[in-house]
N, C-alpha and C positions, 0 to 999 in steps of 0.2 A: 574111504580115503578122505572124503574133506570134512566130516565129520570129525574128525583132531583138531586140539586146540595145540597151535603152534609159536611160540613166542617171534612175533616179527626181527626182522632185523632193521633198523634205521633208517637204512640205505632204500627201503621199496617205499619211502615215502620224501623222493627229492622234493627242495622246492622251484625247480623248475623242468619247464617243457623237455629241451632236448634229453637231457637226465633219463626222465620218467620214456622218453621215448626209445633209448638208447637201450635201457633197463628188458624195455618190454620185446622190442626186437633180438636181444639175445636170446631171452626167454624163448620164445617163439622157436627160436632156431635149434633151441635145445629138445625141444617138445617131440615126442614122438608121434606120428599117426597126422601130421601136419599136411594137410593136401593141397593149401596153397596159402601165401602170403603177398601182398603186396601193398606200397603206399598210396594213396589217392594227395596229389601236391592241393595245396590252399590256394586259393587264387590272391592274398594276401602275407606279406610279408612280418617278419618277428620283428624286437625292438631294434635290435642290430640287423636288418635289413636282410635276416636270413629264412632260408623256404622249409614251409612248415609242411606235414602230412597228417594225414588220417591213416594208420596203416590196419590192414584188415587183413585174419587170421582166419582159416576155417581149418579145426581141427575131429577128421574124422572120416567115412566117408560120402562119396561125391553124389551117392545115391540115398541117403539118409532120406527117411520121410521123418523122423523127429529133429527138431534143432532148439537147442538153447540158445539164447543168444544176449552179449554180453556188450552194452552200451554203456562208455565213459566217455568224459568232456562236453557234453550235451552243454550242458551250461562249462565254458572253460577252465572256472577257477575253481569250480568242483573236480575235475579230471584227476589232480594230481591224488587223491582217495582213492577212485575210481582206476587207474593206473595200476596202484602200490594191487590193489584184487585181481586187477586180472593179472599181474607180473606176477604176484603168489601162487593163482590159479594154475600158472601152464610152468613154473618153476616146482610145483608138488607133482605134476604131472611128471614132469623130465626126470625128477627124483627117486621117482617109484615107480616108473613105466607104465601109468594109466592112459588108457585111452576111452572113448566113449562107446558106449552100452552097443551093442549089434544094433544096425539100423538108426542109429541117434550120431549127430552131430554136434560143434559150438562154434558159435560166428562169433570173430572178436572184434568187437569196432574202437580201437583203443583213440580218444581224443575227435571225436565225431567236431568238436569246433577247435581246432590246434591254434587257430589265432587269438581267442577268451584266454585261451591254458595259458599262452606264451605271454601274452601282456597283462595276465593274472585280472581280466574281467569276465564277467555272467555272460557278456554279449558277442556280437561275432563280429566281423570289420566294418561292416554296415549297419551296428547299432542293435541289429536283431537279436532279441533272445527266441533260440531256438523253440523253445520250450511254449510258444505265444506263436508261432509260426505254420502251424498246420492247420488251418482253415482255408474256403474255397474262394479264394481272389478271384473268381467272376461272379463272385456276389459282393455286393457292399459289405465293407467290413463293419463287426460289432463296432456297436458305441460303447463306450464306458463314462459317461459324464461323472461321473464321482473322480476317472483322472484327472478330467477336465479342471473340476472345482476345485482338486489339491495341489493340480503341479507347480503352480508358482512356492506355495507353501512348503512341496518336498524340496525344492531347490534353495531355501536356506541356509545362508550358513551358517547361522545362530538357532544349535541344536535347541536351546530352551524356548528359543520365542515358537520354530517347526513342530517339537514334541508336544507343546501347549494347541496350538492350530487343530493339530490332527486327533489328540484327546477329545478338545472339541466338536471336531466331525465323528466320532467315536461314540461321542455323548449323546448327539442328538440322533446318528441313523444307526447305532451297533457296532461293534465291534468285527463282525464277521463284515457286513457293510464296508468298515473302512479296511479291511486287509483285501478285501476288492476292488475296491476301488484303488486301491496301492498297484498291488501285484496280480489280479484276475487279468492282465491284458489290457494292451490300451494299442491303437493302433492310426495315430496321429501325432507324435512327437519321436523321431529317430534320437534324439540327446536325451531321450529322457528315458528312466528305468522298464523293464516288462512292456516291452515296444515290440508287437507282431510283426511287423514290416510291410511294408505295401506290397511286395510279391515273394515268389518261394525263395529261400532263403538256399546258401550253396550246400549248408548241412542239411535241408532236407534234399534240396537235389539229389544230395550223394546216398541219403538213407533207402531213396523212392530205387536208384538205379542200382543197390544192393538186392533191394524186394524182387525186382525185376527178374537180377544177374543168377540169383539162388531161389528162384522159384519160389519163394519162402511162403506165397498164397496157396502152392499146392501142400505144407509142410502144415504140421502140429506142433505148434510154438511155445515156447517160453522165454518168453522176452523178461531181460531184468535190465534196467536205466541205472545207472548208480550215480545218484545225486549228495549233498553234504549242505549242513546250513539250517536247518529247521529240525525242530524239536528237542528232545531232550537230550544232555550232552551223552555222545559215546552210541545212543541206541539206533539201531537199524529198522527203522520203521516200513513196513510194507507196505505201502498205499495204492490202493487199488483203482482205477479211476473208471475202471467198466461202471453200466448202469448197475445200481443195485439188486437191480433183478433178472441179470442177464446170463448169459450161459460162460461169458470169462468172468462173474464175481464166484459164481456155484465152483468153477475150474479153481480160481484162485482161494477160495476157502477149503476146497478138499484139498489141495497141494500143501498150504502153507498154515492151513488151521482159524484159529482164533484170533492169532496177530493181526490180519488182514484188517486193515481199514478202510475206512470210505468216505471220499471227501464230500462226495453225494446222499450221503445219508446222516453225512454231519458227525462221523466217526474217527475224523484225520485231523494230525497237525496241520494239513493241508485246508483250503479252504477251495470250492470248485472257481477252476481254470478255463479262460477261453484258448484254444490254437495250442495244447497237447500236442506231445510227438506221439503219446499214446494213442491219440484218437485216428493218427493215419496206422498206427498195427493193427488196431479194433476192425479197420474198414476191411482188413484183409487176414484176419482171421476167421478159423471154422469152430465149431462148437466146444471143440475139446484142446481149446488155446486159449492164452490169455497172460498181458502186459500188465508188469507192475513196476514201481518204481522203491528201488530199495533204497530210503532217505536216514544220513546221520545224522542227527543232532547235534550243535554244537554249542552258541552262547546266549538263542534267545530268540526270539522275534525281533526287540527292540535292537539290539547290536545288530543285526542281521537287516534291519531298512539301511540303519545306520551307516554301517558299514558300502554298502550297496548303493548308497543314496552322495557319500563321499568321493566314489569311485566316478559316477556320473557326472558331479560337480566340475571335478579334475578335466574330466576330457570335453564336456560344454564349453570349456571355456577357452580353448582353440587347439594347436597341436601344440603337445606336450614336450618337455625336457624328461626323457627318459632317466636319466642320472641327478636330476634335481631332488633335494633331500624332502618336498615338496610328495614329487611325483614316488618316491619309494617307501614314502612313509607309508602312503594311501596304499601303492601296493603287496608292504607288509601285513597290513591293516585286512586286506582281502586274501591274499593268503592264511592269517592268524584266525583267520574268521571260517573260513570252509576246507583248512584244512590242519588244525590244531598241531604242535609240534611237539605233541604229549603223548609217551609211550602207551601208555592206560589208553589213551583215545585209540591207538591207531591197534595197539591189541584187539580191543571190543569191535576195533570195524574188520579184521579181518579174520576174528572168530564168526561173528556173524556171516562174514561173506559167507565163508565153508559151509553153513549151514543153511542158508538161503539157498545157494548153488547146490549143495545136496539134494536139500527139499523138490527143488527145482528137478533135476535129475530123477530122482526117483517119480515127481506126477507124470514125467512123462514114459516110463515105462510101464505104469501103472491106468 
């Protein structure tokens, strides 16, 4: 079944939240073998002061010991990618009455941070990127002094004098060096970009009380994140962030093959990360499971701080004019950036989905 390549239609790739949410909710409802659905509310409100949700789909059934499981909006202005796959996902389902394999299920967490989605940033109402948020708050939090030494410098407005600054930090400690010191985590400035937070964060609250609610520690996982924003334009990058010698890279190269990359082995557009949402599935996986994060590519690295680093600027600088041509430009800007409004792109991410999701499906009957 998802192995077909199927020409998208337009429409699975709104550019806004309730859209993508309204989309994915029919789907749902269309879906056969559906065993429950429900919203979890944000504790945070939209730009028009309306209530957002996380809605969560398990399709299959209540006793599965296999689950896929299918994470968008982690980062929010990634969702709307993330969204359009899993609305395909349970819309081929509805179309052709598939359901999941004997004893296999798929948990769908459509919009895991709905306040990112809806005011189209990375971060969640408290500044936190989710994605920098799963470490252990009763230990002192990582240091990052390389954020330390650049933040004044990423908060420029004069991209040529900030691009010149940061070549130079680039120059003297690497390249890999400063894309760490960028985006690896930093967990002392809430206004500023890949900001952990100083405690858990409500999207992992809600991921930890899913693990909990679905037993998902006693299950044989396939976890897939679906991210956008890094690497090559249109491609579905598998990044794998288990140890490279662990029993989820061994899982995820027999699953997925050769694609698999490793940002720990120095194999990934990625470069390794502090405070993973992977590393809280890792803690609660068994040997023959294993979290990956399926990343499209879009315009760069450098457009991609850029953009990112624009978005941050905007909201530093105190509460915003939602309708200000100011404040929409930027959020064009972050939209156009993770989630391109080009046929060709949005084709290649939801042929890849099918195929990822296949792949996915098949290791775990296998």
């Amino acid at each position: 079944m998802f192995s077909s390549l199927v020409t998208p239609h337009n429409a699975l790739f709104p550019r806004d939240y309730h859209a993508c949410r309204e989309q994915f909710v029919a789907s749902a409802n269309r879906a056969p073998k559906i065993l429950s659905r429900r919203a979890e509310a944000c504790p945070a409100s939209g730009p028009q002061g309306d209530t957002l949700f996380t809605d969560v789909v398990w399709l299959g059934s209540d006793g599965a010991s296999k689950v896929l499981v299918l994470i968008s909006g982690t980062h929010g202005c990634e969702g709307f990618a993330g969204s359009a796959i899993q609305t395909a996902f349970l819309n081929q389902a509805a179309d052709t009455g598939w359901h999941p394999p004997t004893d296999t299920a798929v948990l769908l967490v459509h919009a895991l941070n709905p306040w990112g989605m809806a005011w189209s940033r990375r971060c969640d109402q408290d500044g936190i990127d989710l994605n920098r948020n799963f470490i252990d708050f009763d230990q002192p939090v990582p240091a990052n002094p390389g954020y330390l030494t650049l933040r004044d410098t990423l908060m420029l407005e004069d991209s040529l004098d900030r691009e010149s600054q940061l070549q130079h930090y680039g120059r003297l400690h690497g390249q890999t060096a400063l894309e760490i010191a960028v985006s690896g985590g930093q967990y002392s400035d809430p206004s500023g970009p890949f900001f952990g937070g100083f405690r858990k964060s409500h999207g992992r609250l809600l991921m930890e009380k899913l693990i909990n609610e679905f037993t998902l520690g006693e299950k044989q996982l396939a976890v897939i994140d679906l991210h956008t924003g890094l690497g090559p334009y249109g491609y579905g990058e598998i990044i794998c962030d288990h140890d490279p010698h662990s029993d989820g890279t061994r899982v995820a190269h027999n699953w997925y093959g050769d694609a698999v990359t490793l940002p720990l082995a120095g194999t990934s557009s990625s470069v390794p990360k502090l405070g993973l949402m992977d590393y809280g599935w890792h803690a609660i996986m068994d040997a023959s499971s294993c979290f990956v994060t399926l990343e499209y590519g879009t315009y760069g690295t450098g457009p991609l701080f850029d953009t990112i680093l624009s978005d941050h600027r905007l909201h530093a600088a105190g509460e915003i004019d939602w309708s200000s041509p100011r404040c929409q430009a930027v959020k064009q800007q972050m939209r156009r950036h993770f989630c391109p409004p080009d046929r060709q792109w949005q084709e290649m991410v939801l042929w890849r989905a099918r195929q990822v999701i296949r792949l996915a499906l098949e290791g775990l009957q296998h």
